[in-house]
MOPAC internal coordinates of N, CA, C and O (Angstrom, degrees):
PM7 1SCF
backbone

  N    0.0000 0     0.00 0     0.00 0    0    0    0
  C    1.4343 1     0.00 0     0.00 0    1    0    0
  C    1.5242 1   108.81 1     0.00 0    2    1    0
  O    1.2310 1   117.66 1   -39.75 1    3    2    1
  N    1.4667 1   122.06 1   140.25 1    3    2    1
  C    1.3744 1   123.06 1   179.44 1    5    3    2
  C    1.5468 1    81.96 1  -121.52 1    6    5    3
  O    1.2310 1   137.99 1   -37.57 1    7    6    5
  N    1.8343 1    82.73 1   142.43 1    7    6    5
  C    1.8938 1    89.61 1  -179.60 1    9    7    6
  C    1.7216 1    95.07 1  -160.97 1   10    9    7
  O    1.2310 1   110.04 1   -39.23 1   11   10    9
  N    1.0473 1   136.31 1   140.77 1   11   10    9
  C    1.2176 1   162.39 1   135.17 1   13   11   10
  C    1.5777 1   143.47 1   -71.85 1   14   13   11
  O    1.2310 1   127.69 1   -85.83 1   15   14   13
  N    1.7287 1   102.81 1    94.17 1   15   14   13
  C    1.7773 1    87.69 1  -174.36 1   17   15   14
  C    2.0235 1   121.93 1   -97.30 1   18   17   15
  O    1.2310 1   116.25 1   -47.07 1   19   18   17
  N    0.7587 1   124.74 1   132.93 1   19   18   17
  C    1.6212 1   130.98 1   175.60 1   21   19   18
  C    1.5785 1    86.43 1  -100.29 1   22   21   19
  O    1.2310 1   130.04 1   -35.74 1   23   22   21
  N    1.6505 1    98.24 1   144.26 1   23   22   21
  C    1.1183 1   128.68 1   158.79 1   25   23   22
  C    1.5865 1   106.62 1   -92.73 1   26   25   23
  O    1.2310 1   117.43 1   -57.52 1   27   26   25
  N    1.1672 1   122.49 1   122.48 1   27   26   25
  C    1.2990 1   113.86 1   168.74 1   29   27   26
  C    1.5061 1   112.62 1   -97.38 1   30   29   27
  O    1.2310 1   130.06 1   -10.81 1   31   30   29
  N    1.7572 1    98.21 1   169.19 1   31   30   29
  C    1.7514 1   121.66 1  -160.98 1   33   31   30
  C    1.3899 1    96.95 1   -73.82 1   34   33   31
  O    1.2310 1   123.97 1   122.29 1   35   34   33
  N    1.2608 1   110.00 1   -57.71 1   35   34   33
  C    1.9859 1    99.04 1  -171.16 1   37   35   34
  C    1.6545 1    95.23 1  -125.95 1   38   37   35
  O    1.2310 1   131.83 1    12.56 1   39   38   37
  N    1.3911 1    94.76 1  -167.44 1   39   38   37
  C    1.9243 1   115.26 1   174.48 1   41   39   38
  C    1.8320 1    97.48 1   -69.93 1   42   41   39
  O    1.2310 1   124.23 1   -35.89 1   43   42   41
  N    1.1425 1   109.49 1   144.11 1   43   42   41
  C    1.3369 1   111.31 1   174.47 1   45   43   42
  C    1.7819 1   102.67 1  -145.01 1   46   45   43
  O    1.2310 1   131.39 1   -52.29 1   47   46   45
  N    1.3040 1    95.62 1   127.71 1   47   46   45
  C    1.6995 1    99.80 1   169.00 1   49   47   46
  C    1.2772 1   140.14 1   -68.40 1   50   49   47
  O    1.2310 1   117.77 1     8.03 1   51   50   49
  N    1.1365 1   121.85 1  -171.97 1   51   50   49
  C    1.6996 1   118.75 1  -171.21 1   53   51   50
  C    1.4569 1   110.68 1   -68.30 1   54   53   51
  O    1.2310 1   115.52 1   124.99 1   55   54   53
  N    1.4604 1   126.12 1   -55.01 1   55   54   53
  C    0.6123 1   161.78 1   153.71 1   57   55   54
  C    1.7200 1   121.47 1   -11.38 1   58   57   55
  O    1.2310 1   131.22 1   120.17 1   59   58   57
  N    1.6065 1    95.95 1   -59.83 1   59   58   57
  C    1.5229 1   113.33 1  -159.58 1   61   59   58
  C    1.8425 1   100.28 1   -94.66 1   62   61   59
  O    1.2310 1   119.32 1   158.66 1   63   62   61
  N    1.8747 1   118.91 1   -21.34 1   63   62   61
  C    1.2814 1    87.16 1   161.39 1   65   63   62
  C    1.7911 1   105.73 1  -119.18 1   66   65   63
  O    1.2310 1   116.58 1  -156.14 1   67   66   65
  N    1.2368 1   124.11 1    23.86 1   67   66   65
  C    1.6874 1   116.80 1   141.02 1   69   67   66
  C    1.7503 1   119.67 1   -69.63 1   70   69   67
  O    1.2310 1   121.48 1   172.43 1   71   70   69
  N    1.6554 1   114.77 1    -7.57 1   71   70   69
  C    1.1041 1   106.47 1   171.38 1   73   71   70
  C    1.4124 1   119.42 1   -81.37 1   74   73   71
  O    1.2310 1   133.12 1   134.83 1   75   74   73
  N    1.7098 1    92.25 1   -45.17 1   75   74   73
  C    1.5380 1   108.03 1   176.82 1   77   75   74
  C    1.3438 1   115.51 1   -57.49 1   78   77   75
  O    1.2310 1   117.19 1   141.43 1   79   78   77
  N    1.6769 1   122.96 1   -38.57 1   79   78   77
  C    1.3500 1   127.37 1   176.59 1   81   79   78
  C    1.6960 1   109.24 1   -56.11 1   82   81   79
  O    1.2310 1   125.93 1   117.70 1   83   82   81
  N    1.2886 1   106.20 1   -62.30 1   83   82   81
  C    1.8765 1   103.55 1   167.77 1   85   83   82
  C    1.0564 1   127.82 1   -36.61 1   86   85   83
  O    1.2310 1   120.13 1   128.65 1   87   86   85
  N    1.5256 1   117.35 1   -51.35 1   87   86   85
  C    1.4741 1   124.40 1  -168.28 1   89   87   86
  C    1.6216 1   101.91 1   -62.84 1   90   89   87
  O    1.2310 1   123.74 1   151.89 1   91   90   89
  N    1.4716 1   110.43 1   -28.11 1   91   90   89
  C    1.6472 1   102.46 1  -169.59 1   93   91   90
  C    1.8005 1   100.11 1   -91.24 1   94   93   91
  O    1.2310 1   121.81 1   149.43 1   95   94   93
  N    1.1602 1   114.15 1   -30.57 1   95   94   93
  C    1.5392 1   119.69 1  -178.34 1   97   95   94
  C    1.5541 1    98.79 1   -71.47 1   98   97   95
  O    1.2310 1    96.84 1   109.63 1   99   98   97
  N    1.0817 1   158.64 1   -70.37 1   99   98   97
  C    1.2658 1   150.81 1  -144.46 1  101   99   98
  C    1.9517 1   104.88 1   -56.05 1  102  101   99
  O    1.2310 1   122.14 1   131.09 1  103  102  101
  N    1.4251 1   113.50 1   -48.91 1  103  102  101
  C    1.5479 1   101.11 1  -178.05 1  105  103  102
  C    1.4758 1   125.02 1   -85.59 1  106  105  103
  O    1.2310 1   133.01 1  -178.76 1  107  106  105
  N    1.4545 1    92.47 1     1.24 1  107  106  105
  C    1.9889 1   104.41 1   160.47 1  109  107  106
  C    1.3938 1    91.98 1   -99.13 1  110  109  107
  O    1.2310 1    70.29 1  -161.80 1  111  110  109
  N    0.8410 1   176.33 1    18.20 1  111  110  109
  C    1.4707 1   159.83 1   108.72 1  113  111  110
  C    1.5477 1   106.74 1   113.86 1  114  113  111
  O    1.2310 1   124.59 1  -133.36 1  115  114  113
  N    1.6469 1   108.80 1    46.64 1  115  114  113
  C    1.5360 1   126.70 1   162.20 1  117  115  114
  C    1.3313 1   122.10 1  -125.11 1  118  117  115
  O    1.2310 1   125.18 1   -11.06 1  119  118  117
  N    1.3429 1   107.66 1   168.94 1  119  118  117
  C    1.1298 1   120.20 1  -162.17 1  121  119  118
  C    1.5897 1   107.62 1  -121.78 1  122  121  119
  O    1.2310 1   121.46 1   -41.70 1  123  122  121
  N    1.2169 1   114.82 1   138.30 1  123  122  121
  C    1.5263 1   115.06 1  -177.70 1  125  123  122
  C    1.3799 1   125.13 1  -108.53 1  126  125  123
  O    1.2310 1   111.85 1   -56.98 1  127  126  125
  N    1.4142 1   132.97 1   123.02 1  127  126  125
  C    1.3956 1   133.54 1  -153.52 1  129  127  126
  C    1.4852 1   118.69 1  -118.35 1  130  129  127
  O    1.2310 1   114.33 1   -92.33 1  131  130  129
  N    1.3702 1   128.35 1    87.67 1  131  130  129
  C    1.9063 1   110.55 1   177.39 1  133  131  130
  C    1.4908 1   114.26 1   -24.36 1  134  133  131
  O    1.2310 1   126.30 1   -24.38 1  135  134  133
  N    1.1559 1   105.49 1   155.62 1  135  134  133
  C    1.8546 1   109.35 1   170.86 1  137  135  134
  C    1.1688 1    96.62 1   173.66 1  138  137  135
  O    1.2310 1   134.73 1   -30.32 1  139  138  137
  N    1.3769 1    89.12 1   149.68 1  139  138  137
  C    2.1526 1   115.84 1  -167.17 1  141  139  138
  C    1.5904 1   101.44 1    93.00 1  142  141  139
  O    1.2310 1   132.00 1    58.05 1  143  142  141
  N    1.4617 1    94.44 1  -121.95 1  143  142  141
  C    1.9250 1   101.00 1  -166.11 1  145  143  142
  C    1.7157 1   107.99 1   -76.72 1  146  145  143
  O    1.2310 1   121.11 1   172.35 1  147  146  145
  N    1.5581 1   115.49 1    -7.65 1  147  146  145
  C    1.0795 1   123.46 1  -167.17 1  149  147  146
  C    1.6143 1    91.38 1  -101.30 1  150  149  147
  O    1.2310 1    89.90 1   111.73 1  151  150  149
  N    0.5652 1   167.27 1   -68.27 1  151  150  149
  C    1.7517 1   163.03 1   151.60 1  153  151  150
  C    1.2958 1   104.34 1   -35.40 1  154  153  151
  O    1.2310 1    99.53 1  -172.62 1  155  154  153
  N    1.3747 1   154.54 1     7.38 1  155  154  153
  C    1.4808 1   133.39 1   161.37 1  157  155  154
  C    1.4771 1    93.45 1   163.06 1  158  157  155
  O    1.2310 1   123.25 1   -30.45 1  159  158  157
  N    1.5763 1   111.38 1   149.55 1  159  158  157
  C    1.4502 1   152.14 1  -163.79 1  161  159  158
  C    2.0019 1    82.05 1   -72.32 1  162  161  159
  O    1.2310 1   128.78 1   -53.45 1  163  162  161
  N    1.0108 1   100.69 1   126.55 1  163  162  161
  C    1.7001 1   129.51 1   142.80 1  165  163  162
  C    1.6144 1   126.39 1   -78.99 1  166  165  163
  O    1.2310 1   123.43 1   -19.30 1  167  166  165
  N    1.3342 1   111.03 1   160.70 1  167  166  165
  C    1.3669 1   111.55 1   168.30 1  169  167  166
  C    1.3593 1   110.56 1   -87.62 1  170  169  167
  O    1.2310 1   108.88 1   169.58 1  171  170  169
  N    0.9821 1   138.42 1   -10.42 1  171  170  169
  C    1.9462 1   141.89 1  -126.66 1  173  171  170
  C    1.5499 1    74.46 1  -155.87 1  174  173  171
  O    1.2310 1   129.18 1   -54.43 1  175  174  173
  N    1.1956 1    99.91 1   125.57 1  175  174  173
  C    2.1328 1   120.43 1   140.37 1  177  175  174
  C    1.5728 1   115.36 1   -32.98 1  178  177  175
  O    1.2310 1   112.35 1   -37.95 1  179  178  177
  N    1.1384 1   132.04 1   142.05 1  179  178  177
  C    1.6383 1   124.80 1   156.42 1  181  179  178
  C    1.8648 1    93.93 1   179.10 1  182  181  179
  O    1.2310 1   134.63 1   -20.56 1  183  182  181
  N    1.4112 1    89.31 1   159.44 1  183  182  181
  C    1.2792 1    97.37 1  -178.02 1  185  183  182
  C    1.3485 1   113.56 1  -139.35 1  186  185  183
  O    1.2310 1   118.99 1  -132.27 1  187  186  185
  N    1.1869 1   119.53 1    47.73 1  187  186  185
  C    1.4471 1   138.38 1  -164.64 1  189  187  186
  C    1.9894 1    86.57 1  -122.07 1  190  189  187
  O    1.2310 1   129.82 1   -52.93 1  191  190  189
  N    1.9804 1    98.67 1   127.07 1  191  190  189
  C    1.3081 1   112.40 1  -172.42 1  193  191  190
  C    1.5733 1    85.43 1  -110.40 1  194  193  191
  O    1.2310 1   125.30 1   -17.37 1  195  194  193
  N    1.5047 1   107.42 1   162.63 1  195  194  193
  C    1.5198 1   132.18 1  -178.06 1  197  195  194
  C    1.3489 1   126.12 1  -161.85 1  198  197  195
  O    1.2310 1   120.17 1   -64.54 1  199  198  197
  N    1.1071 1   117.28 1   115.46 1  199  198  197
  C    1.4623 1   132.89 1  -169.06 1  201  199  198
  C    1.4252 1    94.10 1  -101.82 1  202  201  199
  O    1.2310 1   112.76 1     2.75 1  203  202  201
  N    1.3578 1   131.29 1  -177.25 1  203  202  201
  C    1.2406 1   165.72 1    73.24 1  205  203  202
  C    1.7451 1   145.41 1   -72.87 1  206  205  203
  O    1.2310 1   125.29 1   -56.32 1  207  206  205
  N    0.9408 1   107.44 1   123.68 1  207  206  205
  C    1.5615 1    98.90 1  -178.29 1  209  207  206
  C    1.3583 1   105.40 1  -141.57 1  210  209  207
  O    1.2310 1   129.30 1   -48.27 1  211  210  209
  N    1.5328 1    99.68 1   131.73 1  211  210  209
  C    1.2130 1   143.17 1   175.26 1  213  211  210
  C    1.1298 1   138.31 1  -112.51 1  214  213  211
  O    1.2310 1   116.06 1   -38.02 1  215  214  213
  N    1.8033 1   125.09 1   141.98 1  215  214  213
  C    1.5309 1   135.53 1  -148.53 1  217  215  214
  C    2.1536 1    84.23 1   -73.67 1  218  217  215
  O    1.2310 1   128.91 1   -16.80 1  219  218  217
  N    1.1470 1   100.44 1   163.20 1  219  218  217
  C    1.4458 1   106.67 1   174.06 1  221  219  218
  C    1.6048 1   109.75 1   -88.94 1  222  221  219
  O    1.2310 1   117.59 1  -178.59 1  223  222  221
  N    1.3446 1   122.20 1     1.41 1  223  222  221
  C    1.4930 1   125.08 1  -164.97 1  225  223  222
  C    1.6776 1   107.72 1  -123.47 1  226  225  223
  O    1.2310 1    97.70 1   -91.90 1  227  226  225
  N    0.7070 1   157.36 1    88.10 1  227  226  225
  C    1.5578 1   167.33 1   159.12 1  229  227  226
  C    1.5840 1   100.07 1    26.34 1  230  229  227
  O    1.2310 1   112.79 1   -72.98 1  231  230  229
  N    1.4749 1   131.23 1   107.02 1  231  230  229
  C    1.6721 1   108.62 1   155.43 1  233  231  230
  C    1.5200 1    89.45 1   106.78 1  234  233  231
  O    1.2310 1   119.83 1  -154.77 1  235  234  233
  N    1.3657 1   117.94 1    25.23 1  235  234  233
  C    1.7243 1   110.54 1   171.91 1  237  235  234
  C    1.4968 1    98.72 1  -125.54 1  238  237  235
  O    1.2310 1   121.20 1  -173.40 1  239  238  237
  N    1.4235 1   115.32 1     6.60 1  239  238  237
  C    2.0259 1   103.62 1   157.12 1  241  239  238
  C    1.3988 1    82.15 1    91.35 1  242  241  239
  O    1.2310 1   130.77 1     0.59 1  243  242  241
  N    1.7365 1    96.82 1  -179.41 1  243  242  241
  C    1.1007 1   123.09 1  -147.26 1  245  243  242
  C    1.7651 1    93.86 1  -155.09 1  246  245  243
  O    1.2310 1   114.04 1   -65.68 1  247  246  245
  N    1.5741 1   128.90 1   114.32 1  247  246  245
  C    0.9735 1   141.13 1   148.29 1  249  247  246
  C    1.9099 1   121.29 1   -80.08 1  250  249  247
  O    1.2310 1   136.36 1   -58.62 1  251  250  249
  N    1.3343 1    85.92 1   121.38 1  251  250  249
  C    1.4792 1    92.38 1  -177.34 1  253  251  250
  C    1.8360 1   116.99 1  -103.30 1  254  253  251
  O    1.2310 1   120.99 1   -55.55 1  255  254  253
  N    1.7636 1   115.71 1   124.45 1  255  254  253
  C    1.5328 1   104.03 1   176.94 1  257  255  254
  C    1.4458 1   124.23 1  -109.30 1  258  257  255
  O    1.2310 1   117.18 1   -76.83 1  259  258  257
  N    0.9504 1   122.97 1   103.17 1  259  258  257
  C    1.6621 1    99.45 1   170.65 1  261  259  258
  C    1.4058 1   125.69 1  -118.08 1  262  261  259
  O    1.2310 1   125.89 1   -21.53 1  263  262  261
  N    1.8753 1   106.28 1   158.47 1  263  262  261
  C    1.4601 1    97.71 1  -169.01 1  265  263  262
  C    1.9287 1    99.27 1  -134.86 1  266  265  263
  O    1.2310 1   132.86 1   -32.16 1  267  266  265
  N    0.8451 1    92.76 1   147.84 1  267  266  265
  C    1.7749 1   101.19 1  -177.62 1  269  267  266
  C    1.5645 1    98.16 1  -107.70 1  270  269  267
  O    1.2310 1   117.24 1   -54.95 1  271  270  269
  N    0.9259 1   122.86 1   125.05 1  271  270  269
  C    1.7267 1   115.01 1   175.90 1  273  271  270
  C    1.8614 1   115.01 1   -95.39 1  274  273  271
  O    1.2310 1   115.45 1  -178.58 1  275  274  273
  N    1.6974 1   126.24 1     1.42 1  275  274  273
  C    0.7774 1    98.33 1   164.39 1  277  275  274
  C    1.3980 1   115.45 1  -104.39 1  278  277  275
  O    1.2310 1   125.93 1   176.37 1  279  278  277
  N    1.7331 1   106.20 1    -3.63 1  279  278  277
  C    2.0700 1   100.97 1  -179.81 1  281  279  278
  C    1.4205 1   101.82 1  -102.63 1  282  281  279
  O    1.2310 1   123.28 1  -155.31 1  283  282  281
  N    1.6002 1   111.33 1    24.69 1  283  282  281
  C    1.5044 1   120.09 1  -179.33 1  285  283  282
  C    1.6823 1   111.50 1    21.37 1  286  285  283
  O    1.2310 1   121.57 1  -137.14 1  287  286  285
  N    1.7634 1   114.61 1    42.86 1  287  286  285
  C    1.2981 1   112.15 1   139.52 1  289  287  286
  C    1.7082 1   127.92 1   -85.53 1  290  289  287
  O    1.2310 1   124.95 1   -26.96 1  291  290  289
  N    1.2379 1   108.11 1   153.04 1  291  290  289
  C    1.6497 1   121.02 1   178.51 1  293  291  290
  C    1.4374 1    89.57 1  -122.06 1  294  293  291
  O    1.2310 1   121.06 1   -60.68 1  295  294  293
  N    1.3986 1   115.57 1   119.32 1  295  294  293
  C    1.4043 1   110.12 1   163.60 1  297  295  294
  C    1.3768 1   119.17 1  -117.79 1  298  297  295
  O    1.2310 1   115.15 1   -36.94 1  299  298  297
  N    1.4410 1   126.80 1   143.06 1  299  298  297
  C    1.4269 1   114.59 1  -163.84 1  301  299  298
  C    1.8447 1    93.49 1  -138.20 1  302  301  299
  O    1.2310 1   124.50 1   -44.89 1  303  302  301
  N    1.5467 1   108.97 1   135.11 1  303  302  301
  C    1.2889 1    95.46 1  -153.09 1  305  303  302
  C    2.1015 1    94.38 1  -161.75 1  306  305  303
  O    1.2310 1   122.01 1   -34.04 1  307  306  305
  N    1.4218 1   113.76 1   145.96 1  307  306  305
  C    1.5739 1   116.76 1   174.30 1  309  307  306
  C    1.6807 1   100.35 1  -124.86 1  310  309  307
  O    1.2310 1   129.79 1   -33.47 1  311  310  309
  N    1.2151 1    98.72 1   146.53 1  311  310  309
  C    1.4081 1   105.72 1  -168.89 1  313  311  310
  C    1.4193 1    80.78 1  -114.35 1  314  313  311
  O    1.2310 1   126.49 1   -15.44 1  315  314  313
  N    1.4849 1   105.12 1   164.56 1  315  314  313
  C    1.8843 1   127.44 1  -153.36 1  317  315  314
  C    1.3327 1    94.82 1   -70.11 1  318  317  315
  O    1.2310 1   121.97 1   127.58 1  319  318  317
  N    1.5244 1   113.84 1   -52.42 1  319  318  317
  C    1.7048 1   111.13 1  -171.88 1  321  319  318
  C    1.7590 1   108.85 1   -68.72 1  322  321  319
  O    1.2310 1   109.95 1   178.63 1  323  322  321
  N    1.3803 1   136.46 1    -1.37 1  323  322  321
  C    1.1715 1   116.05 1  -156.15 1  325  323  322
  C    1.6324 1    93.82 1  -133.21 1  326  325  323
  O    1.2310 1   118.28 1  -136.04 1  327  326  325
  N    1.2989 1   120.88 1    43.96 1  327  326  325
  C    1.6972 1   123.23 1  -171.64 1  329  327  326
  C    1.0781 1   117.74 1   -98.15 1  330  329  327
  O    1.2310 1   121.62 1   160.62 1  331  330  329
  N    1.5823 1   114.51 1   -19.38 1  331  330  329
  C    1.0637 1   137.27 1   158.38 1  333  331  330
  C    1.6307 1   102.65 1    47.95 1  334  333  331
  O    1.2310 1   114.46 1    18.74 1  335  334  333
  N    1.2946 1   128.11 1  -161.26 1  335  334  333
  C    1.5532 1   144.21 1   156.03 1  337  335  334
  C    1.1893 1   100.03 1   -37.43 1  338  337  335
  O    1.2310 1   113.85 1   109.52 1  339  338  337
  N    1.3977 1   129.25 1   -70.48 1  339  338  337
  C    1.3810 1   129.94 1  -110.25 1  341  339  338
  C    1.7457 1   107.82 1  -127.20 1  342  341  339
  O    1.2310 1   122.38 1   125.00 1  343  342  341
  N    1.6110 1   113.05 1   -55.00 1  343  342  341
  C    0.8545 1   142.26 1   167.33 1  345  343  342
  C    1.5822 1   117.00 1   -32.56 1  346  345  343
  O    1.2310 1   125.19 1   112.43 1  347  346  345
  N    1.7293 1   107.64 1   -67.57 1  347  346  345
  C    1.4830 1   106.49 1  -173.75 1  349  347  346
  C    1.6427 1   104.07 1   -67.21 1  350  349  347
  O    1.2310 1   108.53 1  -165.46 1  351  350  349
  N    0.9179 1   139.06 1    14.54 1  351  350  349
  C    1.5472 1   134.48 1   158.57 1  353  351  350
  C    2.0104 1   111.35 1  -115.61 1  354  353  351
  O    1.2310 1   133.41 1   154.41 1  355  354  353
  N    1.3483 1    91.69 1   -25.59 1  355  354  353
  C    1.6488 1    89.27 1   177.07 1  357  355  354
  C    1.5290 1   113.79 1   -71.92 1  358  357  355
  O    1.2310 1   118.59 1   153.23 1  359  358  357
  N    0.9369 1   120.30 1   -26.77 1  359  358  357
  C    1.3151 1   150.49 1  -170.31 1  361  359  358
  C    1.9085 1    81.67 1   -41.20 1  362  361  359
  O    1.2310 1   115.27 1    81.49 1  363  362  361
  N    0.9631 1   126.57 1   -98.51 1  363  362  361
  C    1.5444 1   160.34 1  -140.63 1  365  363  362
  C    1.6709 1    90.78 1   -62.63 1  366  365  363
  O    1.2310 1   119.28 1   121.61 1  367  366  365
  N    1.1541 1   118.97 1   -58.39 1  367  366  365
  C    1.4278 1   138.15 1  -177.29 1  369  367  366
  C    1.2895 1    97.56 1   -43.27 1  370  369  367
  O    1.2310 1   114.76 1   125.31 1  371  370  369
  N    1.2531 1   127.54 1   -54.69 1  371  370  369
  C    1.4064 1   143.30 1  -178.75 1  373  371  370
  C    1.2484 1   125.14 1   -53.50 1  374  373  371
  O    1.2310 1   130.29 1   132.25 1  375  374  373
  N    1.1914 1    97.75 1   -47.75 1  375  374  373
  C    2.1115 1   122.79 1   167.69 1  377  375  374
  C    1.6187 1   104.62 1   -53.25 1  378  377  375
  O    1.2310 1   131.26 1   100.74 1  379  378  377
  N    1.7021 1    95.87 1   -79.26 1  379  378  377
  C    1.2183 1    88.32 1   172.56 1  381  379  378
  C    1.8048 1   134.44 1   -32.80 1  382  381  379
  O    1.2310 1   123.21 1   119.85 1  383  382  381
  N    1.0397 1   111.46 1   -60.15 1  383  382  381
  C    1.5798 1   128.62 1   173.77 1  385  383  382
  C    1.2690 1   114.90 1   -29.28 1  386  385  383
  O    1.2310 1   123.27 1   121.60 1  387  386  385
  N    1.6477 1   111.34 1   -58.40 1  387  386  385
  C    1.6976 1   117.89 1  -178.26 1  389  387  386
  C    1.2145 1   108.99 1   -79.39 1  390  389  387
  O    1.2310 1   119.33 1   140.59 1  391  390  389
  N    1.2433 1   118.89 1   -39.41 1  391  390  389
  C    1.7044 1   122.77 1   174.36 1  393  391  390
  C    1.5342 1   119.73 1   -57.96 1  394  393  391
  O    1.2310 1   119.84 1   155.04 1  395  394  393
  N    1.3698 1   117.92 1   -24.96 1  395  394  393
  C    1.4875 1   132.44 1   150.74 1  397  395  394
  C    1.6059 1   116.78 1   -59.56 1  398  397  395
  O    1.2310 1   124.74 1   118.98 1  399  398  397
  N    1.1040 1   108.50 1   -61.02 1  399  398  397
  C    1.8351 1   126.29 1  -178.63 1  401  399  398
  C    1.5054 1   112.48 1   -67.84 1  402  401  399
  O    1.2310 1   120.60 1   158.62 1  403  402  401
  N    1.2287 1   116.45 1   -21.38 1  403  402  401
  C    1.5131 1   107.38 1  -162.15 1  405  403  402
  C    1.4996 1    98.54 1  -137.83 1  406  405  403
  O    1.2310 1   121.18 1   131.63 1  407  406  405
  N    1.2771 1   115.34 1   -48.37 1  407  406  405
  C    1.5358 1   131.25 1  -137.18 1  409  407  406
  C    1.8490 1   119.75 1   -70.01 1  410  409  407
  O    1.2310 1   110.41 1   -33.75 1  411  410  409
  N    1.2923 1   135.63 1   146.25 1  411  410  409
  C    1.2696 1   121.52 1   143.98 1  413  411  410
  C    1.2610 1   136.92 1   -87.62 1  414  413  411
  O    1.2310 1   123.78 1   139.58 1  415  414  413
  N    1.2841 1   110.36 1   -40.42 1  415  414  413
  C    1.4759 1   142.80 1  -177.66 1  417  415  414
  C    1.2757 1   122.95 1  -161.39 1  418  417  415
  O    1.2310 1   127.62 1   -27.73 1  419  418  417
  N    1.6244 1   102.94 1   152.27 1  419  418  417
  C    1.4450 1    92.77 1  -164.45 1  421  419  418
  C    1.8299 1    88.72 1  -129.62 1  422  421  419
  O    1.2310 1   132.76 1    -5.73 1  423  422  421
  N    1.7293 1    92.96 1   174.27 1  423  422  421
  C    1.7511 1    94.51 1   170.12 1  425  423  422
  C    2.1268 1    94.06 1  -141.77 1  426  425  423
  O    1.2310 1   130.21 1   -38.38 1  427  426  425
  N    1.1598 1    97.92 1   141.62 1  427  426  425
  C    1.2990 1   126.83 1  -176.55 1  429  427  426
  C    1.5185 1   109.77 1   -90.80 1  430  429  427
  O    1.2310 1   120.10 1   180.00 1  431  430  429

């Protein structure tokens, strides 16, 4: 798995980085999806958000984001099976991007 964490500058809402996640997915030609507590009710408390984003064409992988808002990590990360075409290079592009927009420091 290749994965990347940014510490981000302040609290940021649900909202404010599924926008940021879109804005960077639309001119790579993906699509961005809630998943976990953001796609459907749990039994258990948690406050850990989760995206996925994916190539629009079959076989271009699967970029995975997540953000915890109280250890203000964003982690952005491709797991070995899901690198697909597109992904195991989008992957990084992505890091970079939020770590620009949001980030202080990151750990590898």
């Amino acid at each position: 798995m290749k994965r990347h964490e940014t510490t981000v500058r302040f609290h940021l809402a649900q909202d404010t980085v599924q926008q940021m996640l879109t804005e960077w997915a639309k001119p790579h030609n993906a699509t961005v999806r809630p998943m976990g507590r953001l796609a459907r009710q749990y039994k258990t408390a948690g406050e850990e958000m989760h995206w996925h984003i994916g190539g629009h064409e079959i076989g271009m992988g699967t970029v995975e984001v997540s953000y915890t808002p109280s250890s203000g990590r964003l982690t952005v990360m491709v797991h070995d099976n899901r690198q697909g075409t597109w992904a195991g290079r989008a992957w990084k592009d992505l890091a970079e991007y939020t770590e620009k927009k949001i980030g202080k420091r990151s750990v590898r």
